[in-house]
N, C-alpha and C positions, 0 to 999 in steps of 0.2 A: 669365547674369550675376546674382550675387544680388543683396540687398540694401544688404546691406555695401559690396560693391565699387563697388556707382552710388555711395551716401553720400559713399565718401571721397574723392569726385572733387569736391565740392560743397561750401560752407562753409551757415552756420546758416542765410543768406537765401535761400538754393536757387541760386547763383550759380558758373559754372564755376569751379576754380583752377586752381592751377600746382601738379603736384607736380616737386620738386626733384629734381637730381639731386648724387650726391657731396655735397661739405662747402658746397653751395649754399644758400642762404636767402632765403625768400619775403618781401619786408616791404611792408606800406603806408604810403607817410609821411602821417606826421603834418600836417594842416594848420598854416602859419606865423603868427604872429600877424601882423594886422591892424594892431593900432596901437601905437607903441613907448610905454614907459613912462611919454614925457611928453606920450603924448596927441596926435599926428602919428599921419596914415594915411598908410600905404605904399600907393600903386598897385601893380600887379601886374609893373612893369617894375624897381621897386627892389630888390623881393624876392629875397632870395638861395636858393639851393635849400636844401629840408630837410633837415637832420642827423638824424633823428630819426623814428620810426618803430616798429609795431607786427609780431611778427613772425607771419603767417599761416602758412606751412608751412616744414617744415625735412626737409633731407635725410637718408639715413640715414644720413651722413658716409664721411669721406675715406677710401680703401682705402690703406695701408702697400703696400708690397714684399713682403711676407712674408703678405700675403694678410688679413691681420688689418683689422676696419672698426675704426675714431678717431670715435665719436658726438660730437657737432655740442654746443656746449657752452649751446646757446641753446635754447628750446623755444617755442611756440604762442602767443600771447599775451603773451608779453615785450616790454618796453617797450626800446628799443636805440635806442643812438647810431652813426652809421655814419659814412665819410669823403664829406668834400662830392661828389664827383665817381665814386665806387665805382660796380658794378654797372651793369645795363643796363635800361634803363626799357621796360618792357613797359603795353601798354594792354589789360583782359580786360573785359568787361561795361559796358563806360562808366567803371572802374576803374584809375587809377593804381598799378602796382606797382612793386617794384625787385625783381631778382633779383640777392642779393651772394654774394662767397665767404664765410664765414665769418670769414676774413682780415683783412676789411673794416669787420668791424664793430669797433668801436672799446670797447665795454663795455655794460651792461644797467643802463637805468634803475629803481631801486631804489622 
């Protein structure tokens, strides 16, 4: 196996990932804030789940009918808003991910 191929299995900290499959996508959410505007803390039971999140790997998108690949319109490092309840939560390294469709996400934070 060379070197390349261990690397892309691995992100910058030297930590397993996920590669994708299809029009699927890797994200980490974002941690939620802590205290609302007017300065009240949330304990961890109020908290609603993250919308929001970093995108670590992306598939090589959806296959058509006609044999043709549809690339994935999000990339590496994008910052994305997704729907509350999308995807399925995976745990890698002591790591929180979400694995969505593409479907799912809802737009890329600018």
């Amino acid at each position: 196996m060379s070197a390349n191929k261990i690397n892309k299995n691995f992100n910058k900290e030297g930590l397993s990932l996920i590669r994708p499959l299809a029009d699927r996508v890797v994200v980490k959410p974002l941690p939620m804030e802590e205290v609302t505007k007017g300065g009240i803390v949330l304990p961890d039971t109020a908290k609603e789940k993250p919308q929001k999140g970093e995108v670590v790997a992306v598939g090589p998108g959806r296959l058509l009918d006609n044999g043709q690949r549809v690339a994935v319109d999000v990339k590496v490092g994008d910052k994305v808003l997704y729907s509350k309840y999308a995807g399925n939560e995976v745990k890698l390294d002591g790591e929180e991910y979400l694995i969505l469709r593409e479907a799912d996400i809802l737009g890329v934070i600018e």
